[in-house]
Each structure stands twice: as structure tokens, then as C-alpha cells.
N, C-alpha and C positions, 0 to 999 in steps of 0.2 A: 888504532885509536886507544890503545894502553897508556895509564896514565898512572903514576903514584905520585902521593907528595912528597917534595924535598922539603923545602924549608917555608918559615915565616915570613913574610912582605916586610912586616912591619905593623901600618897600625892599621888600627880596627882588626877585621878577620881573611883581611884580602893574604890569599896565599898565594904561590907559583907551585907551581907543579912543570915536570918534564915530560916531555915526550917521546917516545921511539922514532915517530914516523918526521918529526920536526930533524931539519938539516943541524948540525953542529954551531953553525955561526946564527941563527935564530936567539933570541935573548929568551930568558927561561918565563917559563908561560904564568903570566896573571891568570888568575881565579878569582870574580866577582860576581854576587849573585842580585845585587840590589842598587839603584843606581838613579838619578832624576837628573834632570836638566831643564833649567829654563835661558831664554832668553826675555822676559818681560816678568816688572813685578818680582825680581829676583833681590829687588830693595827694601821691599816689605818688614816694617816691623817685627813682622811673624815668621819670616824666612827662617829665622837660626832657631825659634820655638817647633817647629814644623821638621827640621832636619832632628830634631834631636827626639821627635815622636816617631817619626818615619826610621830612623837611623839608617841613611841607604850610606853603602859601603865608598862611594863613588858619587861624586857631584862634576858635571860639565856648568861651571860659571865660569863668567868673565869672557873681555874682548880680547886679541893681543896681535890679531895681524890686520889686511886692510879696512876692515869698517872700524878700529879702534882709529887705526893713524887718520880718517878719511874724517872721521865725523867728532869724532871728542872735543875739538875747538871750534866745532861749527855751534849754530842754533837748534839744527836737527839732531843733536846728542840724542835727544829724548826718546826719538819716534825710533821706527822699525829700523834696520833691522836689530840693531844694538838694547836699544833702551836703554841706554847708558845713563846712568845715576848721577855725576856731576858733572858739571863741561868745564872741559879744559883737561889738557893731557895728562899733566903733570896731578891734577886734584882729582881724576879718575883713575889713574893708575894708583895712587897712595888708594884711596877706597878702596879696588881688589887687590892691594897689599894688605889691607889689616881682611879685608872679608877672607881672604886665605889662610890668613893663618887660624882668624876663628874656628876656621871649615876641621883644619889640620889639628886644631887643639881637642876637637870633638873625634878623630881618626880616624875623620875622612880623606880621602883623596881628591884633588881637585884637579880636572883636567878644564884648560881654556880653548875656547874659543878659536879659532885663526883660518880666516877666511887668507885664501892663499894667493889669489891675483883679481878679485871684483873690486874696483874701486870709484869710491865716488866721488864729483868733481868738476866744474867749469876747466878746461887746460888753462884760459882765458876767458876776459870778458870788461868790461867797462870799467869795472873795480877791480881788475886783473885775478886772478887762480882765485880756487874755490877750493874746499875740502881737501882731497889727496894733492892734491897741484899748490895750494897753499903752504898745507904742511911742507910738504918737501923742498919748495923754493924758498920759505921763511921760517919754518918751527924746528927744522931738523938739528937736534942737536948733537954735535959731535962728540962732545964728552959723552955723550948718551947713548949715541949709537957709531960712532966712530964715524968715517968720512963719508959720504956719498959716493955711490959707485959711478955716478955719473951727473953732470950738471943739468942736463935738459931732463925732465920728467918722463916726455915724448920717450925717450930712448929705450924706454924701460915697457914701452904698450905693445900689444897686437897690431898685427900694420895690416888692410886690408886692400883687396885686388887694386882698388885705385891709390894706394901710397900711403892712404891716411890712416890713423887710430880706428879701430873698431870703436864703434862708441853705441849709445841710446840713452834712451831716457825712459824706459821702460816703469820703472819703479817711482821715480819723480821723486827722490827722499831729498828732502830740501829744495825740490826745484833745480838742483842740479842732476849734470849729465852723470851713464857710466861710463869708464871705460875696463878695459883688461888687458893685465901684463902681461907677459910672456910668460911661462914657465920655465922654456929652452932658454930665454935669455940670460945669461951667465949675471949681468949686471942687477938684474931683479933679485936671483938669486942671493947675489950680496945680502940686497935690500932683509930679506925673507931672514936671513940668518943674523941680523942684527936686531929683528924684532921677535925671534926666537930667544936669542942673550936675553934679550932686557926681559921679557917674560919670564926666564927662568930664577933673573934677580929678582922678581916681583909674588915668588915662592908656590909656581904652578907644578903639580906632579908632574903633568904631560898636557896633549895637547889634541884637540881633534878637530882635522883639518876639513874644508870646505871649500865647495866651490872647482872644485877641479875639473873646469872645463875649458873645453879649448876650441877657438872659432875657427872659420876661416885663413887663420894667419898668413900671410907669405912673409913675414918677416925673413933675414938675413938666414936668425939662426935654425927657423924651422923649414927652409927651403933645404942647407947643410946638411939639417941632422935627419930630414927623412933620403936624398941623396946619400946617407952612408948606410941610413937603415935598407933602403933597396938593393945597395952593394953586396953588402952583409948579406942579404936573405934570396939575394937572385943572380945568377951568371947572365954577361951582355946577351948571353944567345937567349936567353930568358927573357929577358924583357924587352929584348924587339919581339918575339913570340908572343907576348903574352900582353904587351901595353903598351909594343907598338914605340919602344924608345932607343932612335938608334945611340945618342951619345949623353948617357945618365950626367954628367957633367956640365954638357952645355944646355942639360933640356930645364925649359922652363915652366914651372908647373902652375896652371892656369887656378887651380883648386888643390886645398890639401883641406880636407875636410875633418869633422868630426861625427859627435850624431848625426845622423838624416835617414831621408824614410826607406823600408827594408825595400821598397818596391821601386826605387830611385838606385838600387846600391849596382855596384857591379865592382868585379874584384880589385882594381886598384881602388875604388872608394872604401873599401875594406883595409885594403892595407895602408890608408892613409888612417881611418879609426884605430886600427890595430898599433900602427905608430904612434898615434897621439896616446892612446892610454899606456903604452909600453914607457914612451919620455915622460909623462905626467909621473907617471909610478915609482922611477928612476932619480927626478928631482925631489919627489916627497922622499926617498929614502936618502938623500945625497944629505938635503937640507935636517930634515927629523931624525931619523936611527942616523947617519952617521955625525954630524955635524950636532944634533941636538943632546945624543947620548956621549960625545963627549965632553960635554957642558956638565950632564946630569947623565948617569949610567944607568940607572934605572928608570929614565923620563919614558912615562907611557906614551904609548900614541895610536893613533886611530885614524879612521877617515868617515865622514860623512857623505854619502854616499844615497843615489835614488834605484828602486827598482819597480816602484809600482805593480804592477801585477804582472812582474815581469815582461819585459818590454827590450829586448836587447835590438843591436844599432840604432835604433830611434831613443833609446834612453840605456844606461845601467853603465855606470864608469868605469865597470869593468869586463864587457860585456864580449869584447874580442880580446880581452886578459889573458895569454899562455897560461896553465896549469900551475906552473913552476914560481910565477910571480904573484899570481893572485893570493894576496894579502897577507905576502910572504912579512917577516918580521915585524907586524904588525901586533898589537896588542889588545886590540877587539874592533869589530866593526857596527858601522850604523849605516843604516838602511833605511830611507824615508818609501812610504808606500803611497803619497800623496795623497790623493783624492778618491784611491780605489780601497780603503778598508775602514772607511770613518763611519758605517750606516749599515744598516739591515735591510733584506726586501722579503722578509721570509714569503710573501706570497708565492715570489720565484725561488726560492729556495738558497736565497743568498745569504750569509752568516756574518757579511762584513770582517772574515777572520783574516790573518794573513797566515794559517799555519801554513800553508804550501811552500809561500817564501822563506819563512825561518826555517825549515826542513830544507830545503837546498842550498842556504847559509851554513846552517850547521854540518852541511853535508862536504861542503865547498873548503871549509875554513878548519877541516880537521876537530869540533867539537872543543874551537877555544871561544871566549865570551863574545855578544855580538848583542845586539838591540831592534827595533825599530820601532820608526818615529814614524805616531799611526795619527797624530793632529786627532787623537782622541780626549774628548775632553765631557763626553757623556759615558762611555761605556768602561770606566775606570775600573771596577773589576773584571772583565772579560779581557780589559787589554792587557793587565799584570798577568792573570790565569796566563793566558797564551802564551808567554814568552817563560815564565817559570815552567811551563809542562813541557815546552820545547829546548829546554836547555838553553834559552837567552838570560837576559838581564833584565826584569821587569826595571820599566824607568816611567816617572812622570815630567814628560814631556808636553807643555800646554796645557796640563792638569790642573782645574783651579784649583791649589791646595789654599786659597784667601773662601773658600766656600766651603765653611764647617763641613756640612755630611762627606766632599770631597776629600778633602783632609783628612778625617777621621778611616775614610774606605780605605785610603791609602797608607794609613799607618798600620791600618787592622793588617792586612794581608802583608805588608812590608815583615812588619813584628811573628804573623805565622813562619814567613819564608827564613825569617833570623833563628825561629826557634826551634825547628826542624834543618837545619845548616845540612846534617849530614844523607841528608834527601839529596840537596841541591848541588851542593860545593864540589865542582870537577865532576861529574856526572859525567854519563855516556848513553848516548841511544840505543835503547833494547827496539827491535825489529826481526821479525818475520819476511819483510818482503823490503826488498831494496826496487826504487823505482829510477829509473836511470833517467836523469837530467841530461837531453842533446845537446851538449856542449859542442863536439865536432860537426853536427850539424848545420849549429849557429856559427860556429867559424867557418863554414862555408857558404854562407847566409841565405840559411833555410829557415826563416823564421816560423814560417808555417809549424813547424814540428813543435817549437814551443805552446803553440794553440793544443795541439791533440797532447803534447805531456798535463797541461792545465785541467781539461777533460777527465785525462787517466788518473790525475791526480786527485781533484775532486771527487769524482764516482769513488776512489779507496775510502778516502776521509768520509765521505756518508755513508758509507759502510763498513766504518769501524775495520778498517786491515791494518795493523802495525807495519805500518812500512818506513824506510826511511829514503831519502833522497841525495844521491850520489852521482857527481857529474859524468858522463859515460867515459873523459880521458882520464879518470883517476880509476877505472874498474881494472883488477889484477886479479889473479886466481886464488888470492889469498884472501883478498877480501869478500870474490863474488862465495866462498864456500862458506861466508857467516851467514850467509843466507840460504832460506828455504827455496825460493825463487827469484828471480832479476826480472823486471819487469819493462818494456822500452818500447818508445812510439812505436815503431814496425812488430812489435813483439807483446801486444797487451791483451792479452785473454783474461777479462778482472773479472770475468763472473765465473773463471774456475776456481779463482783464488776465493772470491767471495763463500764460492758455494763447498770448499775445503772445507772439512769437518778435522783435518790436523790442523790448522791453524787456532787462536786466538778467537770467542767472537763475545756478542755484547748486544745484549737484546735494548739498545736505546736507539731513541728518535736522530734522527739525523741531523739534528741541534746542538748534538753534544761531540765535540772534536776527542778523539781518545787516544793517548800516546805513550811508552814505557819508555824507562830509565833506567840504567840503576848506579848503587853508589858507588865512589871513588874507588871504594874497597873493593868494588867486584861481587859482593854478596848482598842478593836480595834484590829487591822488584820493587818499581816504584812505579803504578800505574797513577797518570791523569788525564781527568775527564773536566772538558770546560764547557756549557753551556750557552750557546749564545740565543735561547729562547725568552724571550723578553713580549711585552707590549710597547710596540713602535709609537711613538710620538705620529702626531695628523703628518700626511703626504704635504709638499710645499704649493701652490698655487698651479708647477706645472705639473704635477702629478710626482715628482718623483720623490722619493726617501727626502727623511728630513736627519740629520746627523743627531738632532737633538738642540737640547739647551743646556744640557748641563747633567751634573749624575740624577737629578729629579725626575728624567726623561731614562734611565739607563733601566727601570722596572723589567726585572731579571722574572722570567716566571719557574718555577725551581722544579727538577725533575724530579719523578716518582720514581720509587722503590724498582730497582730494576737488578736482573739474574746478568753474571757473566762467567764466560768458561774463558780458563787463562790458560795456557802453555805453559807448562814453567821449561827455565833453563835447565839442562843436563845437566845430572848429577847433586843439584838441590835438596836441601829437605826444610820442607815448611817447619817453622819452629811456632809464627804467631802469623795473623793478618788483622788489622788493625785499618780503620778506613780514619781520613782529617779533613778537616776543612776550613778555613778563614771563619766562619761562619760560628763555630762553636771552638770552646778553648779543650776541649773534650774530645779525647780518641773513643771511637767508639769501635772495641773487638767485634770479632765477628765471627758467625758459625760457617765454617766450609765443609766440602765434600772435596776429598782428596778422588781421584780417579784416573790410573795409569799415570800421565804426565801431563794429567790437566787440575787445575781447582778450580772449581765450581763455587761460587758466593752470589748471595745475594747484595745489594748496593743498596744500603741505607737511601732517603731523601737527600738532596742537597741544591742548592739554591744556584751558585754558578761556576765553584773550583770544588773538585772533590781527590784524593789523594788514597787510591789504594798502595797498603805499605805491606809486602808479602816479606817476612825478614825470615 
């Protein structure tokens, strides 16, 4: 996880940096520390007053793949999921052509939106196509996007066990139906690559994709392309052994599934998730790095992506992902935790944090930039804290920034993180204790083991052990010897670790999450400590947690003065220690006790981010 800077980005302070461990053909690594995103309200008078108080490095605006084509000449422009600004294609795309370059004039980057096969749409209907099926039969313009890769719509869907489109109506956006493309389908592809052109004419840096999921299909091309992936991955004498197939060619497969429940799974239903995320991942790179980068050579890209509280085969898009492709070429990831980190229950001892998750990201993804999307819109400091202390990208995502004191929190802390850069910018995880994420486990689909890493992983975090989180197929002898100890579901003894007196410890409440860094440079320590003790807003009618209303409900209760004994790294010598925090514009030094290869400090007050700087 060596890293130096080579060279400038461009604008704003976003740099690249290289890596050792990154393959040669990987494009050179973005470095972003400040970043927001909305989908709603992203039209506001105050948007471009608010970017330029916040100054985040990085803005995901704008639509440019299926809900721009589906919905911009419908009546539902307005509503979810877009909230699209004017209707009509052509007068919504001119709007985030000038909103981009405003973004860009101020040196920002702007990455769009692009849902990659959800679309909405009647096929048919009394007053014939609707949304996507409209567009396509009547608005598609050729000059604009060249020819149509094929004349019927239909051609381009998921086909399901009885012939037809997958379809619903789940969402009801307009009162029409959904349906979903194919990924595998070569034709779609077209489509995908011609609404990547026209976005890149309409002045987006990159792009962060959505939606990558895959049903049911039996279409032509995914009955094909999992017949070769079986080829590929099994000898005949294998898979009559094993699944029971005497002739892969003529066998017809009843299901080729996706997510579903771990307790339903059995190993072909594995290898058929294993194949869908293997082709999903295959087309986003065919379509984006390769096809999109040479549009635009430095076009970022990304994926949106869910993990919840970790939840693999029943959710996480990458979740039977090989080693080797997970979020290879990729230029940062996002990660929604849905409905499992928006709330506190301190009576049970729950912090509503997601550090576990961004620790197994950062762990996953080599310590390049990443996010998550926490639908936090009460705990606006605690959810920046978190992802800065964890080497993410703090982002306001569904943050009212249209609600002064919101706005204001978000600039205060944005403005600390800009002014302290060399804290942040390409950082690396200092750790004591590496906790091994069951990756091979799970690809054998042993879900269970993720429950007791969840466990192992919790009990460290309340007990203050620097540990970091690293999948068990990435552990080498190189790496397991930066650590003191490796820690792993069959192998978890935390209460020797805890009761180590060679470690690290931190006489605080189990409210405060606490995690080391240090700079790009290599020199120096950069502890943070995030709070999540607050006064909870009233329980809801059926007893359970309330998320809040707003940052009014976020009343952070601020920690006392508390003693910590640090580790330092070999061969160091303390020169200053210096504590920060959003809170005050003022470093406040500090008196320590040096002792063998610890320092001893006492910890100022601080209210919810606090930043020990050991230089």
C-alpha cells in the first residue's frame, strides 16, 4: 500500500498518485478527499453559493444513462428518481451542459449520473410506448446518437423463464411500468456507448454507474455467455459430477439467477451469481475504461454499489467478485448501507456507524478513494467524521444543504478537511491488528462467518484496537508481517488483544470510534476519534429508533477529557503533538509523556471529530 505523488490532476487539488501493488494497465490513481452528491434540489438557487462555501473537490450531478432517456420528455421529469430540472431532452441536457461547466469553472469535477439498464416505460399501451419505449421508437436521434442498434426496444430487455420482458411496477414513477436490459446483450451495449459519447460532449469528467443488477434472464445471450463461463471454469467430467450436466451445449437452464437467499443457495446458484457479477463487471469495463477512456483518457469512473451491513449473496454487487477484478480500474467506489446506518439505539449499544464497512472497502480496494451513501440527513457531522477518519470521501449525499445550520456544518468541517489536506490526501491506514474479512469463506457460501467477523469486528471497535480489515484472499506474508497480530473468525481471541498492554489503548467510552493514518509522506500519525454519543430524538410509535428530522435532532453530547497511550511506529521521534477539530479554528498543543515506544496524552474535550496529529 506504498504510495507517492506523481503529478497534478488538474483542477482544484485532486492529484493521482501511483501505486506498487496496482497492475501496469490500471490508469494512474485519483486522490479526492471532499466530494457531495445529490439527486434532488440539485437546481436550487443556492446550489452553486453552497459549492463554493463547501468547496468539495468532486460533485456527482446530472442524469446521462436510462432514467435521463426514460423520463426527460415524459411529465414525471420532476419526481424521483431524477428530479430533473426541465423536460425535454434536448432543454435538460443544454441545463447540465452550462451546470458543468459552472461546476468546472469553480475546479470542480463533475462525475454524472448513469443508471446502466433500469428503465421506465409502458412497451405499449392505448396511446402506444411510454418513457424508454417512446424515446426510442420516436425521439432517438441519429445525428445525436448515430443509428439504433436495433429496431424493436423489446430486443434490447431481460427475457424471463416464460419468454417475456422482466418487467414491474414497483416504483410506479409516472404510472408506468419497469423494465431491464440486458447487460450481456451486445445490442444494449451499443445503446450504453452512445449515451456515454453524448455525455462526454455535454462536458462530464466521468461517470458513476448504477443499477448493476441482473434478474432472472434466460435471454439468448446470457444462457451463451454462462455455457462458456462453465466451459472455461469446468471439465465435462466436472460438471456431470458436480451439476449433474451431461451435455453443456444442449442443457437448458431452467434459472440463471442472481442475488437470493444464502439459505436457498447451492453451488451452481453460486456460480450462476458468480457469473452474473463476473459479466456485469466485464461490460462496465468494455463500455467505461475501455470505450469511455478513449472518448476521454482520463474520464473517471465508478460504481454505485450496496452493502448494507454486509450482506453477501442476498445483496453486495460484488460479493462473489474474484480478488483480481474487484474494482480493478476503477477510480473510486460507492457503497449505499441503506437502512442499516441512518439511526442510533445507544440503549443497545448501537452507534448507527458504518466504520466496519469502510474498513473492509479500504481494505478491499487497496486504500484508493471510496464513499458511502448513508441517507443520512440528521447526523451530518458524525457521517463526514466517519469517512474522513476512515480514509473515504466525506460526501453530502441527501444532506439538506437548503437548511442553514446543515449547510453551515457541512462547510465548517468540509473547509477543516481542505485546510489540513496534508492529513488527508492519499493517506494510508496505520493498524496494529489486521482483522481478516472471509472472503473464501463466502465464496463458498458460508455466510454465517460474516455474522461472527461482524461480532469480532464490533467488540475491537468498542474497545478501541487499531485494527484494519483485509479480505483473507488478498493475505501474503508480506503483508500479514505489518502486523502485530491477524485476527480471523476461527482464530479470534480479542480479549488477548484487548488486554495487551504492547498495543495502543484509549481510556474512552465506547461511543467514540478510533482509527490511525498517516501522511502520504510516510511521516507521522494521524489519530481520529469520532463520537457518536448524542441525545436520540423520541422512539417512533412502534418503539423503534427514529433517524431524526434533520441536523436539529443530531445533538452530539461532547466527550470529556480523556488519557491515551499510543504506539508509536519504529524508528520515529516525536518532534510536536498537536490535537484539531472542526469545532475550533485553533490547534491546541499538547503536553505528553514519552515512554519506551509509547506516548502517553491526555485528550483535550471535543464535541464529535477530534484529530490527534503526532508529527
Amino acid at each position: 500500500m506504498l504510495r507517492t505523488i506523481c503529478v497534478s490532476f488538474g483542477l482544484a487539488a485532486i492529484t493521482i498518485t501511483g501505486s506498487k501493488s496496482l497492475p501496469a494497465a490500471d490508469p494512474p490513481r485519483l486522490e479526492f478527499t471532499r466530494m457531495v452528491a445529490h439527486w434532488a434540489k440539485y437546481d436550487d438557487p443556492e446550489y452553486l453559493a453552497f459549492i463554493d462555501e463547501a468547496e468539495p473537490e468532486l460533485v456527482q450531478l446530472g442524469f446521462y444513462g436510462g432514467h435521463f432517456w426514460s423520463l426527460a420528455h415524459t411529465d414525471a421529469y420532476k419526481g424521483y428518481p431524477a428530479h430533473l430540472p426541465v423536460k425535454g431532452h434536448a432543454a435538460c441536457g443544454r441545463w447540465f451542459e452550462e451546470k458543468n461547466a459552472a461546476l468546472r469553472k469553480r475546479g470542480v469535477k463533475v462525475v454524472g449520473h448513469f443508471n446502466v439498464e433500469f428503465l421506465v416505460g409502458d412497451i405499449d399501451g392505448e396511446n402506444g410506448p411510454t418513457g424508454f419505449f417512446d424515446f426510442y421508437r420516436n425521439h432517438w436521434d441519429e445525428k445525436e446518437l448515430g443509428p439504433k442498434p436495433v429496431k424493436n426496444p423489446i430486443d434490447l430487455l431481460e427475457i424471463g423463464p416464460d419468454g417475456k420482458p422482466i418487467g414491474q411496477k414497483g416504483y410506479g414513477i409516472g404510472g408506468m411500468h419497469e423494465y431491464w436490459a440486458c447487460l450481456r446483450n451486445p445490442h444494449w451495449q451499443t445503446v450504453m456507448k452512445a449515451l456515454v459519447k453524448r455525455g462526454v460532449e455535454r462536458g462530464v469528467d466521468g461517470y458513476i454507474a448504477n443499477y448493476f443488477y441482473r434478474h432472472n434472464c434466460l435471454c439468448e445471450h446470457c444462457q451463451s455467455g454462462f455455457r462458456k463461463y462453465l466451459t472455461d471454469r469446468h471439465t465435462p467430467a466436472e460438471l456431470k459430477q458436480k451439476f449433474k450436466i451431461d451435455d453443456l451445449a444442449s442443457h437448458e437452464f431452467e434459472e440463471i439467477v442472481y442475488w437470493h437467499n444464502p439459505e436457498e443457495s447451492t453451488p451452481m446458484r453460486r456460480e450462476m451469481l458468480r457469473w452474473s457479477q463476473i459479466s456485469n463487471k466485464q461490460v462496465f469495463d468494455d463500455v467505461f475504461l475501455k470505450y469511455g477512456r478513449s472518448l476521454k483518457s482520463n474520464l473517471i469512473t465508478a460504481q454505485w454499489n450496496h452493502l448494507g451491513k454486509i450482506t453477501p449473496i442476498r445483496g453486495d454487487e460484488r460479493s462473489l467478485m474474484p480478488a483480481e477484478l474487484w474494482g480493478k480500474g476503477e477510480d473510486y467506489l460507492w457503497y449505499s448501507t441503506g437502512g442499516a446506518a441512518y439511526f442510533t439505539d445507544l440503549e443497545n449499544r448501537f452507534l448507527g456507524d458504518a466504520t466496519l464497512q469502510a474498513r473492509y472497502i479500504r481494505g478491499a480496494f487497496d486504500d484508493k478513494p471510496y464513499t458511502l451513501g448513508k441517507y443520512e440527513s440528521t447526523r451530518i457531522r458524525a457521517a463526514i467524521a466517519e469517512l474522513a477518519a476512515n480514509g473515504g470521501a466525506p460526501m453530502g449525499f441527501y444532506t439538506r444543504y437548503t437548511d442553514p445550520e446543515a449547510r453551515k456544518v457541512i462547510a465548517q468541517y468540509y473547509q477543516f478537511i481542505k485546510k489540513h489536506d496534508a492529513i488527508y490526501r492519499a493517506n494510508s491506514s496505520h493498524a496494529e491488528v489486521a482483522l481478516l474479512f472471509p472472503r473464501k469463506a463466502v465464496h463458498a457460501g458460508n455466510v454465517e462467518s460474516v455474522e461472527q467477523f461482524r461480532k469480532i469486528g464490533t467488540k475491537l471497535l468498542d474497545e478501541h484496537v487499531l485494527f484494519d480489515v483485509v479480505p483473507d484472499d488478498l493475505v501474503t506474508d508480506e503483508l500479514s508481517a505489518e502486523y502485530s497480530q491477524l485476527v480471523s473468525v476461527e482464530k479470534s481471541d480479542t480479549q488477548t488483544i484487548i488486554s495487551n498492554s504492547g498495543y495502543s489503548q484509549f481510556e474512552l467510552p465506547y461511543t467514540v470510534r478510533v482509527s490511525a493514518t498517516r501522511p502520504a509522506n510516510g511521516n507521522g500519525l494521524a489519530v481520529h476519534l469520532v463520537n457518536y454519543n448524542r441525545e436520540e430524538p423520541p422512539r417512533g410509535r412502534n418503539g423503534k429508533p427514529s433517524g431524526g428530522r434533520g441536523i436539529s435532532d443530531e445533538k452530539p453530547i461532547a466527550v470529556p477529557s480523556s488519557k491515551v497511550r499510543i504506539r508509536l511506529p519504529k524508528g520515529q521521534i516525536v518532534s510536536s503533538v498537536k490535537f484539531l477539530t472542526p469545532e475550533s479554528a485553533e490547534k491546541t498543543l499538547l503536553d505528553v509523556r514519552l515512554k519506551s515506544q509509547f506516548l502517553q496524552v491526555t485528550l483535550p474535550k471535543f464535541l464529535v471529530y477530534g484529530v490527534l496529529v503526532i508529527e
